[in-house]
N, C-alpha and C positions, 0 to 999 in steps of 0.2 A: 227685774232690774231695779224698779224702784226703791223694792225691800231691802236690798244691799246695800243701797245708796244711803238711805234712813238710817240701818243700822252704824252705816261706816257716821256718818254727823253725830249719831248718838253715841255712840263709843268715846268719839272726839272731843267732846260735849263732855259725858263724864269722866275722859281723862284729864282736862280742861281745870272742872271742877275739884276732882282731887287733886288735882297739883295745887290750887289755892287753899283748897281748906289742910293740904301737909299729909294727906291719905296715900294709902296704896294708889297705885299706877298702874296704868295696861303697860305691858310690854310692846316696846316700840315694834318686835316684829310682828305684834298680833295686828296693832295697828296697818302696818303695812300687808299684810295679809288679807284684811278687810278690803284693800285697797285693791289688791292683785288680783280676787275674786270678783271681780268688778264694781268696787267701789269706791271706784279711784272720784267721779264727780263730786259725790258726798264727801271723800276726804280732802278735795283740796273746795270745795265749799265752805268744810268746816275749818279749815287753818287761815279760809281769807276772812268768813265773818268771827270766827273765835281768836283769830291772833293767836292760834295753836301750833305748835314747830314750826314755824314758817323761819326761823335762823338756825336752828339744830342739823347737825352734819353730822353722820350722815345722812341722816332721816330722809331729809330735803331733795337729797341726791338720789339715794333710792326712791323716794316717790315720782319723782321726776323720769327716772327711766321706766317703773311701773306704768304710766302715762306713755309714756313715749312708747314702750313698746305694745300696746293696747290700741295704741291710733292708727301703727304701722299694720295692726294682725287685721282690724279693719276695713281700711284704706284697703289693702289686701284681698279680704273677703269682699268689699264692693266691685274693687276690679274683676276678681275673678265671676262674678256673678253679672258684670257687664259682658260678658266676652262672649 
């Protein structure tokens, strides 16, 4: 889990960067695909410390349900494994 996490910051990182230096761009779904493969922490890690899409729409919004729906699958898997 950790690796996914590293990767999704490090993607973020150099999409980050090429957006300042005027370079090529990751594609926002690859981005959010890092996210949905579980690394969603790494990626909203990296938009709170890099100031990375953190106002871009819909980006925002799909990571936001990437998240949301990863806490519910979960939340989910703990209950059932209480039961």
């Amino acid at each position: 889990m950790a690796g996914i996490n590293a990767a999704a910051l490090a993607v973020f990182a150099a999409d980050k960067r090429n957006a300042r230096s005027r370079k090529r761009r990751f594609r926002e779904r690859h981005l959010l695909a890092l996210a949905a493969l579980g690394g969603s922490p790494g990626a909203i890690a990296a938009q709170r410390l890099l100031r990375h899409k953190t106002k871009k729409e819909p980006f925002r919004t799909w990571l936001g349900l990437i998240v949301f729906v990863q806490l519910v699958a979960v939340c989910g898997w703990v209950a059932y494994r209480l039961m």
